[in-house]
N, C-alpha and C positions, 0 to 999 in steps of 0.2 A: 673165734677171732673178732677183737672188736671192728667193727663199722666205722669206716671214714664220716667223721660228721660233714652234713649237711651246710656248716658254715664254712668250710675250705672254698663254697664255691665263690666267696666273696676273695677279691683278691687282695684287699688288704689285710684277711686273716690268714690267709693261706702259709703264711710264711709264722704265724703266731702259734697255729692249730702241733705243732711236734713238738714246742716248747712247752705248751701247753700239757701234753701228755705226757712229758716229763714232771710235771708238778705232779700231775694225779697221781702216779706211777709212786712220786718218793710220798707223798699223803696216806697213799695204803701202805706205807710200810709203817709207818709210824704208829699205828693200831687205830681201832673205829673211830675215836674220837676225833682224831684229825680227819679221820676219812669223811667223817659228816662234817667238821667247818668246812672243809675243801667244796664238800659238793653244795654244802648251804651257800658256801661265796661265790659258788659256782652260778649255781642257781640267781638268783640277785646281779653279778652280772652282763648275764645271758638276758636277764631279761631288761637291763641297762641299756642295754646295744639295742633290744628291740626297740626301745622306746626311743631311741637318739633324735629321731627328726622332731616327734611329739612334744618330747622334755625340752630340746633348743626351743620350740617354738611357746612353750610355757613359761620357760624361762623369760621369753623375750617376752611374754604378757607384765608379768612381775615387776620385772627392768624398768619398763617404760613406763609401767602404770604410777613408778616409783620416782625415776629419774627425769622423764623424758619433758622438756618443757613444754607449756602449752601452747605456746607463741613460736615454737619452730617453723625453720620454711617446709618444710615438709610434713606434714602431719602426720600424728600418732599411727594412726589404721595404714596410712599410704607408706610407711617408713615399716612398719610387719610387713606388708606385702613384699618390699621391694628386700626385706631380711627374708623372708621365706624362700623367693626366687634364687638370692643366692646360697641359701644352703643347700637347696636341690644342686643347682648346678653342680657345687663342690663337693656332696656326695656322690654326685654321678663321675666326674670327671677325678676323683682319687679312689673309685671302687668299693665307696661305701653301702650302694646302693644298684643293685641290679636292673637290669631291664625289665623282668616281671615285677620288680618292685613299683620301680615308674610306672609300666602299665594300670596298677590298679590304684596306685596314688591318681594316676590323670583322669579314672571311672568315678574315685570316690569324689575329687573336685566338680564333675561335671553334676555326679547326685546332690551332692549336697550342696551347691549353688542355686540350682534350682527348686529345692525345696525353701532354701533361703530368702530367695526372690517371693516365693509366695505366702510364706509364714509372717516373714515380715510385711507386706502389703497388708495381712490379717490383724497386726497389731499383736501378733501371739510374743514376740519380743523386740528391742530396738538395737538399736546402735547407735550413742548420744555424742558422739564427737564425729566434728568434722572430716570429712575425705573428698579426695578425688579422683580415686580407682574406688569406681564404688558401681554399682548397677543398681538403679532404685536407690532402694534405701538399705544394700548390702555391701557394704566393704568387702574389696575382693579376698584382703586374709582371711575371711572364712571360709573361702575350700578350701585352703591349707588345713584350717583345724581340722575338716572331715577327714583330708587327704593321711592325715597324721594318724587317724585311727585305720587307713587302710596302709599305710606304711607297717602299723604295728602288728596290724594281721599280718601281712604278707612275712615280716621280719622273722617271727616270733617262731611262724610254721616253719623254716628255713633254722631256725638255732637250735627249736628244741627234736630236731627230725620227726615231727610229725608223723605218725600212722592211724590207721581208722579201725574199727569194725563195724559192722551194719550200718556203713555209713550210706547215708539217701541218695535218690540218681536225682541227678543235678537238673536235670527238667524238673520234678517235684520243689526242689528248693528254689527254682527260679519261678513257680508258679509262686508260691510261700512269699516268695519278698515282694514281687509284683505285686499282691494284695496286700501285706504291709505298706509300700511303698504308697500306694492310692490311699488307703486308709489317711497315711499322715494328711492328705490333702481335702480326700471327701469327709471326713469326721466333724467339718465346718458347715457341712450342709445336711449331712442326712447320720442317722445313728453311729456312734465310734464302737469300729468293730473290734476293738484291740483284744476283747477277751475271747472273743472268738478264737482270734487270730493266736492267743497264748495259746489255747487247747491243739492249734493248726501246730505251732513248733512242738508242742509235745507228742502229737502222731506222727509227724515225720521225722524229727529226730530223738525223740525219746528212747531209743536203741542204741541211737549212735555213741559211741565210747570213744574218748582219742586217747593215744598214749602219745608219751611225751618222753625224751631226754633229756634225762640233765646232764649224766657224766656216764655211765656204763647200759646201767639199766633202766628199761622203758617201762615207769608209773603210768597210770593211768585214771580218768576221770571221766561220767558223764558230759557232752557237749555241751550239753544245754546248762550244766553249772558252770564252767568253763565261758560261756557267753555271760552267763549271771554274772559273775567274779569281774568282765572285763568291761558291764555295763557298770557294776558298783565303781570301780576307779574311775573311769570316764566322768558320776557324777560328780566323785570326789575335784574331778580336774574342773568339772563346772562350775563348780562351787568356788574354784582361784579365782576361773575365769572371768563370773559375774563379779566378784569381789574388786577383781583388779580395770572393772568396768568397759571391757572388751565387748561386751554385748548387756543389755539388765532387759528381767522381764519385768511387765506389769506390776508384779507389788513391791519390787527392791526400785521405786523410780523416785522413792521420797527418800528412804535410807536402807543399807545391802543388809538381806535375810539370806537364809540360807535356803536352797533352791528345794522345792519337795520334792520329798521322795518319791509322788506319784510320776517322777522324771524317770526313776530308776526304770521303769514300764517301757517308754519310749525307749530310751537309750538299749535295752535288752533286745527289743523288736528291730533296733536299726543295726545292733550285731547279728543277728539273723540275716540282714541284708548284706551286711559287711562282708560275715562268713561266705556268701554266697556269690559277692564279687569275687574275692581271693579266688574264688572256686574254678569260677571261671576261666581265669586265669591261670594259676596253678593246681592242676590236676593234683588230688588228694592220691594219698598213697594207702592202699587197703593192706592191712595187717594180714601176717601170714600167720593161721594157725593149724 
């Protein structure tokens, strides 16, 4: 018997999810070929939906970086923040977006503001246009952008019903991100432990497997590529980001380069941390074999 998916519990899909099983249902009839565009468009987007809060909030980099005059009363950075605020609200308030969703959107905001506050005091990157929700020398729309990548965890694990095997106990993982997490900050003082710290995510989860749905049956992939794959987009989204001058490091301050790939490293190790807020919050579900 198939399985109620895991996105019914959103309740603006709930009433989508039988209509939904009707398409699949006349896609298999129709023979394989349709059955793979079905579950190909499926696939694509399921992972649409995960992204909603992340892509509005890309979108509106683009928009503004494009449209937005420079001489508003409101400025650029202060006018994302006060777009960001309201699209939480109106995800939450039409059941786009769950409470455990919120939960770790409001973790990922608090991590990565703070890392923000001290990376930039280091000159590691700027923020070149004026604001006035700003802390230091951080505009508050950047814990949205982290909060965006714990939206998409949390999303993601909820559409594709998520299951594990040999997945780590969650004390291990939270030692794991803790030492990443310092790292991002002591690496300025004393030796950058980051390769260490690769070898640290391959002991602990170098076992771990997730499987995944898209429409019947549960595929499956290492975590630790799975975190690879979702640090590669993330750089790809950095690479808008800088461009559309949301934030510029060090050597894009004369004219925009594209960001290096020794980022791809960082961005992996902060999905580790990522993974392991979700986690926190929503308890993983071990596969039954």
């Amino acid at each position: 018997m198939h399985q109620m998916s895991k996105a019914s519990y959103w309740p603006a899909l709930a009433n989508l999810v039988q209509t939904e099983k009707s398409m699949g249902h006349w896609a298999e009839q129709k023979g394989p070929f349709t059955h793979f565009l079905y579950e190909f468009v499926r696939f694509g987007v399921k992972q649409a939906w995960a992204c909603l809060f992340a892509g509005l909030l890309l979108g509106l980099l683009i928009l503004t970086f494009m449209f937005y005059h420079k001489d508003a009363v409101i400025p650029r950075y202060d006018f994302l923040v006060l777009s960001a605020i309201l699209i939480q609200v109106f995800m939450i308030l039409f059941g786009l977006e769950t409470k455990e969703e919120a939960k770790v959107i409001f973790l990922f905001h608090i991590v990565g503001t703070v890392m923000e506050i001290f990376k930039t005091a280091k000159g590691s990157w700027i923020y070149p246009e004026p604001s006035i929700l700003r802390i230091g020398g951080v505009p508050l729309f950047t814990g949205f952008m982290y909060a965006s990548v714990g939206s998409f965890m949390a999303r993601v694990s909820r559409l594709f019903d998520f299951e594990f095997t040999h997945h780590p106990k969650t004390s291990w993982l939270v030692i794991l991100s803790l030492l990443i997490y310092a790292n991002f900050f002591m690496h300025h003082y004393i030796y950058d432990m980051r390769y260490f710290l690769f070898v640290g995510s391959v002991i602990v989860l170098g076992r771990c497997t997730i499987y995944y749905r898209i429409w019947k049956v549960h595929r499956h992939m290492p975590l630790l590529l799975s975190s690879f794959l979702a640090a590669l987009f993330i750089w790809f989204a950095e690479n808008i980001g800088t461009f559309t001058a949301a934030w510029v490091y060090p050597n894009q301050k004369k004219a925009w380069e594209m960001v290096s790939f020794g980022k791809l490293g960082s961005w992996f190790l902060l999905m580790i941390i990522s993974y392991t807020l979700v986690v926190l919050v929503q308890k993983p579900t071990e596969r039954k074999v």
